[in-house]
C-alpha positions as CSV (number, residue, x, y, z in Angstrom):
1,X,-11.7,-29.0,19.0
2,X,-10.4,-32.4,17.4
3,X,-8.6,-33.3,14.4
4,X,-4.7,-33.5,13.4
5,X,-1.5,-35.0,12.5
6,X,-0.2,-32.1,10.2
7,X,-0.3,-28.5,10.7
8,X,-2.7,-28.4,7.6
9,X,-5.5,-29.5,10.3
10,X,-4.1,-28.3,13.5
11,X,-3.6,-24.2,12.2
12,X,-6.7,-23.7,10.8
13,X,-8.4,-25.4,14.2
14,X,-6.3,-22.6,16.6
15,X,-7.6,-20.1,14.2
16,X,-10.8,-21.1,14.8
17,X,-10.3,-21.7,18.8
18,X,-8.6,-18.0,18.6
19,X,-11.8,-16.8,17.3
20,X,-13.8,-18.1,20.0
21,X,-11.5,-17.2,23.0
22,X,-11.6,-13.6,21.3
23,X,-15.7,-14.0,21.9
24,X,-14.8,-15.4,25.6
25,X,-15.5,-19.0,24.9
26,X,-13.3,-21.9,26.6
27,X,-11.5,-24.6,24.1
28,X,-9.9,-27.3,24.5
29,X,-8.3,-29.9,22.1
30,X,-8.3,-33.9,21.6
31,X,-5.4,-34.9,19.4
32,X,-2.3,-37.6,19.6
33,X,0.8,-37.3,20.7
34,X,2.6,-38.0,17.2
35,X,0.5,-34.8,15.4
36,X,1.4,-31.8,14.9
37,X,-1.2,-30.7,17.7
38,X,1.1,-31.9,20.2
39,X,3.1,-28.9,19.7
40,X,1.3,-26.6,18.3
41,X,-1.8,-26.6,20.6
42,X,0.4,-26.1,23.9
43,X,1.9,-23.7,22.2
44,X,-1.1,-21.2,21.5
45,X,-1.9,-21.7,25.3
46,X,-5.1,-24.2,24.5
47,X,-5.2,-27.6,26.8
48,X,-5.6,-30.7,25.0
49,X,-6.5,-34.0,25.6
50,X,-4.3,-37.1,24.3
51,X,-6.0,-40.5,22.3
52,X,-4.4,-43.2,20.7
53,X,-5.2,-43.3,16.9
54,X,-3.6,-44.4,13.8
55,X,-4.7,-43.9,10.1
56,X,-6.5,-46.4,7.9
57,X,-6.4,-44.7,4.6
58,X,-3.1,-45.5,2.2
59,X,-1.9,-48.4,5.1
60,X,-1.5,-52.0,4.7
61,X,-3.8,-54.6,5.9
62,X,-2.0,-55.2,9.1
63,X,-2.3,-51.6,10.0
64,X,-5.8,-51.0,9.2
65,X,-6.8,-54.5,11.6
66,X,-4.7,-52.8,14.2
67,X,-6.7,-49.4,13.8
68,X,-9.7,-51.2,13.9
69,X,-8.9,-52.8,17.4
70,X,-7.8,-50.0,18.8
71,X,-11.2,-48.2,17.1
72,X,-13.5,-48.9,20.5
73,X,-10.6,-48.0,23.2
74,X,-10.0,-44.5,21.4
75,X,-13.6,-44.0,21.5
76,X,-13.7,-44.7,24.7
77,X,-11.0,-42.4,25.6
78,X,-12.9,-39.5,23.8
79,X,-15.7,-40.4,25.6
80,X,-14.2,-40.2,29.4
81,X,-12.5,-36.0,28.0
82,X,-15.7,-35.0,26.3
83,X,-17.4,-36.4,29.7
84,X,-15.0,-34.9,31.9
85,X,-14.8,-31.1,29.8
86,X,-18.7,-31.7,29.4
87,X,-18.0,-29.1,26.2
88,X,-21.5,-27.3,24.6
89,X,-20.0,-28.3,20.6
90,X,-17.8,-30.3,18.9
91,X,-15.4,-28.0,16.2
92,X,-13.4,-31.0,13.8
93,X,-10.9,-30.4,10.9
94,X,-11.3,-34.1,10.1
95,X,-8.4,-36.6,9.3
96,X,-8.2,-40.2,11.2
97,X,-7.3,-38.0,14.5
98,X,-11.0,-36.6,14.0
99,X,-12.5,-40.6,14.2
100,X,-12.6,-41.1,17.4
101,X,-14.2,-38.1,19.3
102,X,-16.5,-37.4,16.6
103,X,-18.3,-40.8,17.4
104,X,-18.1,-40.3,20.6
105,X,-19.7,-36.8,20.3
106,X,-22.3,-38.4,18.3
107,X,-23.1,-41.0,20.6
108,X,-23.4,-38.6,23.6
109,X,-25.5,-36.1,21.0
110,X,-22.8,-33.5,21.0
111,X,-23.6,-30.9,18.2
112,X,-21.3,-30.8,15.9
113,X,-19.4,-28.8,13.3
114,X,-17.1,-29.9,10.6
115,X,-14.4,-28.1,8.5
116,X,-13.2,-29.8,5.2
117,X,-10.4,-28.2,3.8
118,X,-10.1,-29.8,0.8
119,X,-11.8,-30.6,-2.7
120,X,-12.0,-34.4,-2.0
121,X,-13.2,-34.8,1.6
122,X,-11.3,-37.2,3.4
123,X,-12.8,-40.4,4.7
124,X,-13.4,-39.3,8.3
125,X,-15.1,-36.3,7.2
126,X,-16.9,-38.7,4.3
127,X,-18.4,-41.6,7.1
128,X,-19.6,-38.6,9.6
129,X,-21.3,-36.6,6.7
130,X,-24.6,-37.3,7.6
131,X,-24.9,-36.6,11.3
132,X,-22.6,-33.2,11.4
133,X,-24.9,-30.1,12.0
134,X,-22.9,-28.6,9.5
135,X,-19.6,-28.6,7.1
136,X,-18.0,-25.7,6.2
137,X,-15.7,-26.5,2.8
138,X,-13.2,-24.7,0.8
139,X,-14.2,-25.7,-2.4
140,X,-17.7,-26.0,-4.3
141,X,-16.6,-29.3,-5.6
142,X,-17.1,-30.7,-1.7
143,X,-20.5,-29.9,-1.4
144,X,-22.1,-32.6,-2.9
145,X,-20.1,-35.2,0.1
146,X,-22.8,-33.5,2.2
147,X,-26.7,-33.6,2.8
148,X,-28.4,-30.3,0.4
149,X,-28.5,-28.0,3.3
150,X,-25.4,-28.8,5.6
151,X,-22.6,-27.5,3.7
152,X,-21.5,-24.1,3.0
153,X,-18.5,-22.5,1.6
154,X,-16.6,-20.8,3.9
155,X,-12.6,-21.0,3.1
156,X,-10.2,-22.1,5.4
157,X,-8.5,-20.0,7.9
158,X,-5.2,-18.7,7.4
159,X,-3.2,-16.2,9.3
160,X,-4.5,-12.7,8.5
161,X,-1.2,-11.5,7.0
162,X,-1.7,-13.2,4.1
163,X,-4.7,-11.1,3.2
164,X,-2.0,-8.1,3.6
165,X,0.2,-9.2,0.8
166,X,-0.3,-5.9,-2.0
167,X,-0.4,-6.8,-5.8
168,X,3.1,-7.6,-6.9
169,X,4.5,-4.4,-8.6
170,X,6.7,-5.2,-12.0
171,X,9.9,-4.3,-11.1
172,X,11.6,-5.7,-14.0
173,X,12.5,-9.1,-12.7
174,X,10.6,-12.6,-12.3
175,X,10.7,-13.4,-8.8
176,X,9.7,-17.1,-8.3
177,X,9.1,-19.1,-4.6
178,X,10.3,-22.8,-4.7
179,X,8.5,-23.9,-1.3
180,X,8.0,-28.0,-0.5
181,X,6.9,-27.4,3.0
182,X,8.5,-27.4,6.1
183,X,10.5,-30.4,5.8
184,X,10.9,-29.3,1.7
185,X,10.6,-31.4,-1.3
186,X,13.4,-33.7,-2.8
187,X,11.1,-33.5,-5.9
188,X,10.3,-30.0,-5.9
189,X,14.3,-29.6,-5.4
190,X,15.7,-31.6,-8.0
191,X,13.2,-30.3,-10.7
192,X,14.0,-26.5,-9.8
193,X,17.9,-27.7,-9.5
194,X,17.7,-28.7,-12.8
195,X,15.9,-25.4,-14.7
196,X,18.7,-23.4,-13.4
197,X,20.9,-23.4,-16.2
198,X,17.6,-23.1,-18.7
199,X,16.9,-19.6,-16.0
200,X,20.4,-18.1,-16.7
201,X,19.8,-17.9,-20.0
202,X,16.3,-16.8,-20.3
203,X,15.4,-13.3,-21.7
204,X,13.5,-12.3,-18.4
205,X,15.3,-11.9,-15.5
206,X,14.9,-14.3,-12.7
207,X,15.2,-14.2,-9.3
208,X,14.7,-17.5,-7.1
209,X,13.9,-18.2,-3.5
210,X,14.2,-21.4,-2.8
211,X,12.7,-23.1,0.2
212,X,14.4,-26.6,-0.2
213,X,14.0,-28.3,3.7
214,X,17.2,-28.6,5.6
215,X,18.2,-32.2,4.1
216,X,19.4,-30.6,1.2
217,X,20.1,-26.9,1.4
218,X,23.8,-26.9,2.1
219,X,24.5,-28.8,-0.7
220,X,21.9,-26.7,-3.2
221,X,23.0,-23.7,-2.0
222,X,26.5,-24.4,-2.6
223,X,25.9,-25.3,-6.1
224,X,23.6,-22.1,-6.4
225,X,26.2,-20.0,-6.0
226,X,28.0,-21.2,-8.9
227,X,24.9,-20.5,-11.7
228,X,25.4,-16.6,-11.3
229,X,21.8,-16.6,-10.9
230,X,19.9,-13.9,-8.6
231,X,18.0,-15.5,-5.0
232,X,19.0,-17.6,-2.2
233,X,18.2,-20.8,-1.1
234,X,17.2,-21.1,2.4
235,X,16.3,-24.5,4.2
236,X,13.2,-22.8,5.9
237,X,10.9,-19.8,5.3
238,X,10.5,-18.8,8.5
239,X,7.8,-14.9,7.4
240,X,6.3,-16.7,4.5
241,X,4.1,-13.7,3.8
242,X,7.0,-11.6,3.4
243,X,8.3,-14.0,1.0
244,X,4.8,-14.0,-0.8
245,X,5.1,-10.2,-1.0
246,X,8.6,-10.5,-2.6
247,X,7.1,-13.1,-4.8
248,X,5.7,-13.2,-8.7
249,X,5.0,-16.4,-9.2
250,X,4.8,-19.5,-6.5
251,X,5.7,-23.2,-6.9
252,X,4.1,-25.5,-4.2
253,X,2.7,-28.9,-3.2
254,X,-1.3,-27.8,-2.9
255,X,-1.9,-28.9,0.4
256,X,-5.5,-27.2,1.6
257,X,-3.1,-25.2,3.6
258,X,-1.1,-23.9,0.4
259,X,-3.9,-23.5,-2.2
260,X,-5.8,-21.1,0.8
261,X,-2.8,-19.0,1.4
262,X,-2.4,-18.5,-2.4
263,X,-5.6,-17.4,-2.6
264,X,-5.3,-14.6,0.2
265,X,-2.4,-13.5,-0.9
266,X,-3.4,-12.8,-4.8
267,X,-0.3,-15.0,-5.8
268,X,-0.6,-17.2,-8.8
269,X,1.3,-20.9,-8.9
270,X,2.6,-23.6,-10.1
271,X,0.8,-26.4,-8.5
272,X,2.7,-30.2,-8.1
273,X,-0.1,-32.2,-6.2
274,X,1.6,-34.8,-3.6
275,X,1.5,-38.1,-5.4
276,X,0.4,-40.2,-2.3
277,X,-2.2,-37.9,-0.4
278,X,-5.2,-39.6,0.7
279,X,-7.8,-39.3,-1.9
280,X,-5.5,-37.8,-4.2
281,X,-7.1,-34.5,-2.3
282,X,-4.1,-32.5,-3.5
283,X,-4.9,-33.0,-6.6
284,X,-8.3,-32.0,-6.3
285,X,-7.3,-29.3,-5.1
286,X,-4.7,-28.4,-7.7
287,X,-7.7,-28.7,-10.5
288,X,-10.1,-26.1,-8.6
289,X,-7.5,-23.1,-8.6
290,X,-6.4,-24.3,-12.7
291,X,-10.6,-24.5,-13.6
292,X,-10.5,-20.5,-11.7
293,X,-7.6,-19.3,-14.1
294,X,-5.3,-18.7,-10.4
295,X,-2.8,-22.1,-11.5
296,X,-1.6,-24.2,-13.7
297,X,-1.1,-28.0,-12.7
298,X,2.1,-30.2,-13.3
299,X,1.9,-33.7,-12.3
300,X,4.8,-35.0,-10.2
301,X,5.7,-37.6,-12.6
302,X,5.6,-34.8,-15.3
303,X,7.8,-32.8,-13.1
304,X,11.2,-31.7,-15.2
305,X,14.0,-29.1,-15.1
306,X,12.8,-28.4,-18.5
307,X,9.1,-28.5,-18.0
308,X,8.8,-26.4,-14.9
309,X,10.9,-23.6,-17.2
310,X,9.1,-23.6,-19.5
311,X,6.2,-23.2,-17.3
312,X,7.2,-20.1,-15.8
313,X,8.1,-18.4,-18.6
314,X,4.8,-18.9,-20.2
315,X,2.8,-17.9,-17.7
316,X,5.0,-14.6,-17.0
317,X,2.8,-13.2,-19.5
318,X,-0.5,-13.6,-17.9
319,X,0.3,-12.7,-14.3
320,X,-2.1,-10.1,-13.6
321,X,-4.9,-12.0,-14.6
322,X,-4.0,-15.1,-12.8
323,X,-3.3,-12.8,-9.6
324,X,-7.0,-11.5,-9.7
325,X,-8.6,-15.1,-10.2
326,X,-6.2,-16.4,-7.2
327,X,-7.5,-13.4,-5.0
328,X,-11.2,-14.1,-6.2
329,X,-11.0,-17.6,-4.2
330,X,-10.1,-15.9,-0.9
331,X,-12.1,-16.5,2.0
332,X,-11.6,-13.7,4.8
333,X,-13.7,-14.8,7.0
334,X,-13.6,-18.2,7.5
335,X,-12.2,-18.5,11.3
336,X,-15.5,-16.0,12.4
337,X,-18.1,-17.9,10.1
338,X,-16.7,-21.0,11.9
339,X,-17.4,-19.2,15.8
340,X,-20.3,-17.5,14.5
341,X,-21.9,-21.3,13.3
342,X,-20.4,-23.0,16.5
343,X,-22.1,-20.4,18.9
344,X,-25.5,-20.6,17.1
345,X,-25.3,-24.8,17.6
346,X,-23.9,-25.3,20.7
347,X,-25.4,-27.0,23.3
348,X,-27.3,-25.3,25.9
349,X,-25.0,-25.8,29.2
C-alpha cells in the first residue's frame, strides 16, 4: 500500500488494507515520515516502510530540482522494501508519496492498482495512467485520465458509519455544520463569524456547530456566546457522523475525503473548494456534487458573511431533494471492490 501526506490518501488506503486483512491477506505500507501515514498506519496495527519524497506540484523551481535529485534514490529505496516484502500487488492512493514505489513496482512488474479519489486526477496518478492494471475513481469526470477499459467507478472508502446517518427529520430548526478540517479554516471561520448577526434575525431558526480548529475557538466561542444564537463552537469534531446526524445542511472544503462522506451520509452542502489544491481538484470536485443537484458551490474569494446567509436560507427550501441526490453518489462498496480487484491481479507468489 503506498501513497500519503494527508489523511485524505492515508484513510481510505487502511480501509482498503482493513478489507484485505479481514480476507487474511498481509499489508504493509511505504509512506514518509512527514505524512499523515506516519501516524495513522502504526496506528491501525499495519508496518510501513519509510522513503524520502517531496512534492513537485504547486513548489518553486528550487524545490522541484531538489525533488528531482532525490527522484532516483527514493526509487531506489522502494525498490530495496518491495524487494525485501517481495508483496504479490501494489494498492496506491496517489499523491507525490505514491511516485516513487509505483516506478519501482513498475520496473520490477508489480501489478498494480490505483485509487483516484478525486475529479482531476493528480499528477502522480496522471504520469502512471498507462501502466496501472486498473483505477478505481470517484467521479465519472476521471475516467477519461485513463486507457477505455482501466478505470471504473468505484467511490472512495469511508468509515461505514457514515452510511448509518438516517434522513434528517424537520424538527423545526436549521441545524448547519461549519467544518474546515482538522486543523479548521480561518476562511471558513471568518465568513460564518460574520453571518451571525444576518442568522439571529432570520425567520428560520438556526442552530450552528461550528468546527473552527483550535487556533481560533476560544476567541469564536467567546464572541458566540454573546449573539444569543443556538450551537456551540468546538475546536474539533472528534464523532463526526454524529454531528452529520444532528446536521441539515453542511459547509466544508471538498476534499475527496469530504465530498464522499457527504455522499454516504445523505447530507447536502455548501461547498468552498481550497483555493490552492493541486489541480484545483477541490474544485472539481465541488462542480460534480453541484451538476448532481447534492451542492451548491461558493468560491473562496466569493466567500462573505452575507453570501454564505443567504446561501443557506435559500437552499432550506430544497433540502430533501438535495439530500436524495447527495445519497445517490454514495459508493458502499468501495474498500471490497478495491480487495476484490487486488486479489484477482495479484501476483502469483
Amino acid at each position: 500500500m503506498t501513497g500519503g501526506g494527508t489523511g485524505g490518501h492515508v484513510v481510505p488506503a487502511l480501509a482498503v488494507a482493513d478489507e484485505l486483512k479481514r480476507r487474511g491477506h498481509v499489508c504493509s505500507f511505504i509512506g514518509t515520515r512527514e505524512g499523515f501515514e506516519a501516524r495513522l498506519v502504526p496506528a491501525a496495527g499495519f508496518e510501513i516502510d519509510y522513503i524520502q519524497v517531496a512534492g513537485l506540484n504547486r513548489v518553486g523551481r528550487a524545490a522541484q530540482l531538489r525533488t528531482l535529485a532525490q527522484l532516483p534514490f527514493s526509487v531506489a529505496a522502494a525498490w530495496s522494501i518491495l524487494d525485501r516484502r517481495r508483496p504479490a500487488a501494489m494498492f496506491s492512493m496517489g499523491g507525490y508519496v505514491a511516485g516513487p514505489p509505483m516506478l519501482a513496482a513498475k520496473l520490477q512488474r508489480l501489478p498494480q492498482v490505483l485509487m483516484e479519489p478525486n475529479a482531476m486526477p493528480g499528477l502522480v496518478s496522471r504520469w502512471t495512467s498507462g501502466w496501472v492494471a486498473k483505477a478505481l475513481v470517484s467521479f465519472d469526470e476521471a475516467m477519461p485520465f485513463f486507457p477505455p477499459g482501466v478505470a471504473e467507478v468505484t467511490g472512495v472508502p469511508v468509515r461505514e458509519r457514515f452510511f448509518s446517518v438516517p434522513p434528517k427529520v424537520a424538527d423545526g430548526r436549521l441545524t448547519v455544520l461549519v467544518t474546515g478540517g482538522s486543523r479548521g479554516s480561518q476562511r471558513l471561520n471568518n465568513a460564518i463569524r460574520e453571518a451571525w448577526a444576518l442568522f439571529a434575525q432570520a425567520t428560520v431558526p438556526v442552530r450552528l456547530i461550528q468546527q473552527t480548529g483550535s487556533a481560533m475557538q476560544a476567541e469564536m466561542e467567546r464572541e458566540f456566546r454573546q449573539t444569543g444564537l443556538d450551537g456551540l463552537v468546538t475546536a474539533f469534531v472528534e464523532d463526526m457522523p454524529a454531528a452529520f446526524v444532528e446536521a441539515d445542511l453542511v459547509i466544508c472544503r471538498s476534499g475527496a475525503g469530504a465530498v464522499a462522506e457527504l455522499a454516504a451520509a445523505g447530507r447536502p452542502a455548501i461547498l468552498v473548494p481550497f483555493p490552492f489544491a493541486a489541480d484545483d481538484h477541490q474544485r472539481r470536485n465541488a462542480e460534480a456534487l453541484e451538476r448532481a443537484g447534492a451542492a451548491r458551490v461558493v468560491l473562496d474569494h466569493e466567500l462573505t458573511g452575507k453570501r454564505l446567509f443567504e446561501e443557506v436560507m435559500a437552499l432550506s427550501a430544497v433540502l430533501t431533494p438535495m439530500a436524495a441526490a447527495a445519497h445517490s453518489l454514495a459508493k458502499p462498496e468501495a474498500a471490497r471492490r478495491a480487495a476484490t480487484v487486488l486479489e484477482q491481479i495479484a501476483r502469483v507468489q
